[in-house]
N, C-alpha and C positions, 0 to 999 in steps of 0.2 A: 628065923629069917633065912631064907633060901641062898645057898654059898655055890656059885663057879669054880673051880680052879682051871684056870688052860696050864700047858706046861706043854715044851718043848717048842716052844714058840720062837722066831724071829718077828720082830718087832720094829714096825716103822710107828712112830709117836707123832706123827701130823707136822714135823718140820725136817728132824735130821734127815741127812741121805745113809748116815751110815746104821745100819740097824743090827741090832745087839743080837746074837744067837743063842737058844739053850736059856730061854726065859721061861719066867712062869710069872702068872697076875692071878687075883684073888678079889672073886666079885660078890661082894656082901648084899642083897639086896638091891638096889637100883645103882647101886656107887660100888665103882675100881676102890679096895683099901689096900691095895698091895703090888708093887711091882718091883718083883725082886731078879737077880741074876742067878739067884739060888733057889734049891726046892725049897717051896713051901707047904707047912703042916694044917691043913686043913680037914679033920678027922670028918666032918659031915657033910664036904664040901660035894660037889655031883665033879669029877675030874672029866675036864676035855680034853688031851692029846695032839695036838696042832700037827706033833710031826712034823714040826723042820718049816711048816709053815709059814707065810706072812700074816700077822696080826697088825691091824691099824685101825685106828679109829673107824667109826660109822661114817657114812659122807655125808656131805648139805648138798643142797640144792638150795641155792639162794634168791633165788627167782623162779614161781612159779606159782599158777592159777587153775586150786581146785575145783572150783565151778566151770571153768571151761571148757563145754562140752562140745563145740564145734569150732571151728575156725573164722566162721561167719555171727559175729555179733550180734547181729539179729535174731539168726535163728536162736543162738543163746535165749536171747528175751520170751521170744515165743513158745518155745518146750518148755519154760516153768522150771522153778523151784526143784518140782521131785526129779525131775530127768537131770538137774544138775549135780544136786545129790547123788545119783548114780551113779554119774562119771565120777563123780570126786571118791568116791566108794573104792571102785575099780580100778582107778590110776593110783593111787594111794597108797593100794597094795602092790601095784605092780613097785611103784617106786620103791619101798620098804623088799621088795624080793631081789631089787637090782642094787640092795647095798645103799640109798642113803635112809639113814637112820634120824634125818632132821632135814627138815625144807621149810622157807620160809613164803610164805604166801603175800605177794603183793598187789594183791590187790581180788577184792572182794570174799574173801576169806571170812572166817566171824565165830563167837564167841559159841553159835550152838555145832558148829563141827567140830571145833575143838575140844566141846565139853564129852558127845563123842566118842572123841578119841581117847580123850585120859580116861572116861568110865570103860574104855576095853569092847563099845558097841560096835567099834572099826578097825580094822587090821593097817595101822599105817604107821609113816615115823610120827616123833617126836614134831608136833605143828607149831607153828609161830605164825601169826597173822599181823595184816595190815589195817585190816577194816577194809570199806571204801578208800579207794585215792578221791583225792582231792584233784579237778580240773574247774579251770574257768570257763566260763561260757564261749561256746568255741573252741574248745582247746582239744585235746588229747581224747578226754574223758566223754568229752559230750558226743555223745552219739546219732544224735538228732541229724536226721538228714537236709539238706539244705533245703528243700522245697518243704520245708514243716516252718509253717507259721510262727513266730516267739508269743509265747502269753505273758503281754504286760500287766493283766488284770492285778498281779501284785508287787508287780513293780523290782521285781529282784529274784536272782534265782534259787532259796534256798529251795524249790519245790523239784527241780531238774534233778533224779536220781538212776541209775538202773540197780544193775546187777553188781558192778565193781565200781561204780563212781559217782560221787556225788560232786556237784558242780555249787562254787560258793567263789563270789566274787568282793575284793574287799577284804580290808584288815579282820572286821569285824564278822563276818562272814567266816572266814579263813579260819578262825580263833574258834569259834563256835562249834564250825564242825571238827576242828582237832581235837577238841575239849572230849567231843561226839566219841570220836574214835578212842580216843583213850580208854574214857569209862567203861567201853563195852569190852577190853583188855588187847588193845594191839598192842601190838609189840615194839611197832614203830610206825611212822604217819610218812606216806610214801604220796609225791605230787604230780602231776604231770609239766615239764619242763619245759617240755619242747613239741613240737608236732610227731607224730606218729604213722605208724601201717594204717592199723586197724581202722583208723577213724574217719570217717568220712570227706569233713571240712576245712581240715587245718594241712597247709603243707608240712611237710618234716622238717626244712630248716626254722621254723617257725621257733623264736622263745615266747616261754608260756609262764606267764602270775610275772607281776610287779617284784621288782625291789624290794616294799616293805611289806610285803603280803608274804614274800616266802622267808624271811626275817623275822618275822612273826611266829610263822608255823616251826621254824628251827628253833626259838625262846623258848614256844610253850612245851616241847618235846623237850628240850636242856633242864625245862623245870618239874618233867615225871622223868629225872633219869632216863629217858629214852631217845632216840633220833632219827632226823628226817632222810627218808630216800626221795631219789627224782627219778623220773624217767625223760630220760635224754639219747639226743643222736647228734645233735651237729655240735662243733667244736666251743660255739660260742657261748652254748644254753649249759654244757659244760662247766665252763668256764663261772659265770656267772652265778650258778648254784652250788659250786665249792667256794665260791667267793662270801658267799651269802652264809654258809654254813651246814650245807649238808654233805651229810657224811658218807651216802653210799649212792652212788650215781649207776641207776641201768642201763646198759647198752652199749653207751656210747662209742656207737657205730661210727660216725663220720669225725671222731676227732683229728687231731694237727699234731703235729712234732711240740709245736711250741706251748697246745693244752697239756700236754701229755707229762711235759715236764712241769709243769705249774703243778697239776694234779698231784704228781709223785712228791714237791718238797712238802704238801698240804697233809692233814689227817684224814685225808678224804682216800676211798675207795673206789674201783668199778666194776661194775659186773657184767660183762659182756653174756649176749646171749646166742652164738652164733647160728645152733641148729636149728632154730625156730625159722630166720631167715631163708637158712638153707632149703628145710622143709618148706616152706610157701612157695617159694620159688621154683619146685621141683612138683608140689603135687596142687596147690593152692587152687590153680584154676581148676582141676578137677574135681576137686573138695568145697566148692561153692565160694571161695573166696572171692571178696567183689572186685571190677577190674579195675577203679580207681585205686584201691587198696593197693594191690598186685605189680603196679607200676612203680606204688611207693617202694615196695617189698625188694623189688627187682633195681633199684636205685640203690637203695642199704648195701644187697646181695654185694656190687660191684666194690663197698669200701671196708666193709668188715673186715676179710684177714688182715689186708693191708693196716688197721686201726689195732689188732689186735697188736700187731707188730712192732708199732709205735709206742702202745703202753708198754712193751717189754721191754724195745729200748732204753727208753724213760725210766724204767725202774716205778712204774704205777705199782698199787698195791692192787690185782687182781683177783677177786673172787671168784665161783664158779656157780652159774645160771645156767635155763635154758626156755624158759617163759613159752614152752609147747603149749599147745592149743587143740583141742578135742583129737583124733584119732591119731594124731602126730604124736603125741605124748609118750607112745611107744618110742622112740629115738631120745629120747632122754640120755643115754648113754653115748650116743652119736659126738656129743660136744666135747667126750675128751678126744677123736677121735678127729675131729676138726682142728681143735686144739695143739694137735698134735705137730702141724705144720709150721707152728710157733714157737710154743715151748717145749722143754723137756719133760718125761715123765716125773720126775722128783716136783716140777713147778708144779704140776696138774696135779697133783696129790695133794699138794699144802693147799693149794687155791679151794679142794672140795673140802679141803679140812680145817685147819688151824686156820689160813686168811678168811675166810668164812666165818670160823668163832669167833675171830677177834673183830671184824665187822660190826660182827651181831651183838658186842660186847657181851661175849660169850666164854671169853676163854678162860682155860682150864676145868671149864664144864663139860663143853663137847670139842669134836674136832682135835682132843689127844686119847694119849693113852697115858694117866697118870692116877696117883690116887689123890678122891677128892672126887674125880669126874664123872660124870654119866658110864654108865654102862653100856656105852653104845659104841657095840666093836663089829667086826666083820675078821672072816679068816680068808685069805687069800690061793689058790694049788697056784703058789707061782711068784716068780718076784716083779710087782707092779714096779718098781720101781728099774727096770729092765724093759715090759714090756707093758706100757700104757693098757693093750686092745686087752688083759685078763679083768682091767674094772670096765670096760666098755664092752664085754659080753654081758650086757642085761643079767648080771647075776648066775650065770652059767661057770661061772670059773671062782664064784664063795660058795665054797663049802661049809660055814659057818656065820650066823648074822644073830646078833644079840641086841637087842631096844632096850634099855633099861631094864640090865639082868635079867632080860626073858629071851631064851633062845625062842628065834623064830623060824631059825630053820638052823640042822643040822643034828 
């Protein structure tokens, strides 16, 4: 079995601020079995030299959509399958070259990119999928433009699908397609909450699914060890879906002082997505983005930092997203840099790493540096924890990136 050793390492472990000098780890195979403060004896081991280095965990990206090859929805539909494969090819790598070593995909994600990945057909991190989100008729998901006819011929929507969503109205409906998603191995069942950008018909303060339709979808995920995300922006849809019981809320752009603090005493998370916004608003209309969209886009634009501000206040448990869309995707890195205007570097660190893992009820797998966990490390020329912008050069400033014990660069 193929052995790592780094040595001469400084060490940040995806929480402390204070990080230990004059380390050495010891990677067996796809698993850290060693972090010691002393040299370790590894006679067949391949030795990397960090040199004084920063070592930390790989990062997540916890919101994000590898089929999305354009920013326009539609066209998405129209270029098919192979072109979106493509993108998800390309971006993939680029992500995995900028240092995150795990992303989770919410929404339309699926079992044959994943499969993939792990046979080594793709150069990319560590995948976790969503499936299809789940939207109601009218909602977030559905993308059907207003001047389209509804077909009652069957009386109910289970037939309304695209790319990322399938639209299921009803306890029973709701159930069915979580059931759906499971089997085919997501990771967790992510809903549409509230109104959105993208979608055509629904305004953004809009709440989205019943009561007991998303109490339903939160059951049936509690009963495969798994759990439900939403995607949310205004305060109340928030509100209402941590009430309910989901456990990782996207976006939420437009919350209040008073969700923020409900948020933080709950076991609920959020994952804001700033530079997606940022990006629409800045290149959208040139990028074919439609102009109802656009207005949404440029409404969020206005509460973002400000919302971001608010969860920190509060003490929210934040994670780190960025739900880019076709050629934007480059700016991935951009959101710690956004970020930056809020929090501290030490916060944006933990939020790409350890709150991330523990989200994803993941932790002590990825998102540290301990033994036991993935091998998914990154080396830093620099102390991120000083200066944010060395993990927000697109991988310009690691010199070193490992995916489960495979150097992939360095």
């Amino acid at each position: 079995m193929t052995m790592l050793l780094f040595k001469n390492a400084r060490i940040f472990d995806g929480k402390s601020a204070d990080c230990p000098e004059g380390m050495s780890v010891l990677v067996e195979g796809d698993t850290i079995r060693e972090v010691s403060d002393k040299p370790i004896a590894a006679k067949d081991a391949r030795v990397l030299d960090v040199g004084g280095r920063t070592l930390m965990p790989g990062m997540i990206d916890a919101h994000m959509h590898a089929y999305a090859s354009d920013v326009n929805m539609f066209k998405v539909e129209a270029l098919g399958s192979a072109y979106r494969t493509a993108h998800a090819v390309r971006m993939l790598g680029f992500m995995l070259d900028c240092g995150f070593t795990t992303v989770r995909d919410v929404g339309g994600g699926d079992y044959s990119l994943a499969k993939a990945i792990t046979d080594g057909l793709v150069r990319a991190p560590r995948y976790l999928y969503s499936g299809k989100v789940l939207s109601m008729t009218g909602g977030h998901g559905d993308m059907r433009r207003v001047e389209e006819a509804p077909d009652y011929k069957s009386m109910c929507s289970c037939g309304v699908f695209n790319s990322f969503c399938k639209v299921a109205d009803g306890v029973d409906e709701c159930l069915r397609a979580t059931r759906e998603e499971l089997r085919q191995g997501a990771h967790c069942i992510k809903i549409m909450g509230s109104g959105g950008v993208a979608s055509p018909t629904d305004p953004i303060w809009m709440n989205q699914y019943r009561e007991d339709e998303i109490r339903a979808i939160v059951q049936e995920c509690t009963e495969r060890r798994s759990y439900a995300s939403a995607h949310c922006h205004p305060a109340s849809a928030v509100r209402r879906c941590v009430e309910f019981g989901v456990r990782s809320i996207e976006h939420g752009t437009l919350i209040d002082d008073e969700t923020a603090r409900f948020v933080a005493k709950s076991s609920s998370y959020i994952i804001p997505t700033m530079v997606i916004i940022f990006a629409l608003v800045e290149l959208g209309a040139k990028l074919g983005f439609p102009p109802e969209s656009l207005v949404k886009a440029e409404f969020a634009f206005k509460e973002a930092l400000s919302g971001l501000d608010k969860m920190r206040k509060a003490g929210v448990k934040v994670g780190y997203g960025t739900d880019l869309l076709g050629t934007t995707t480059v700016q991935q890195c951009r959101e710690f840099t956004l970020r930056s205007e809020v929090f501290t570097p030490v916060e944006l660190l933990r939020q790409a790493t350890s709150v991330n893992a523990e989200m994803m009820m993941m932790e002590g797998r990825i998102g540290c540096v301990a033994p036991g966990a993935y091998a998914d490390l990154i080396v830093v020329d620099g102390d991120p924890l000083r200066d944010i912008g060395l993990v927000a050069a697109d991988g310009k400033k690691l010199t070193t990136i490992v995916r489960g014990g495979e150097v992939v660069k360095g």
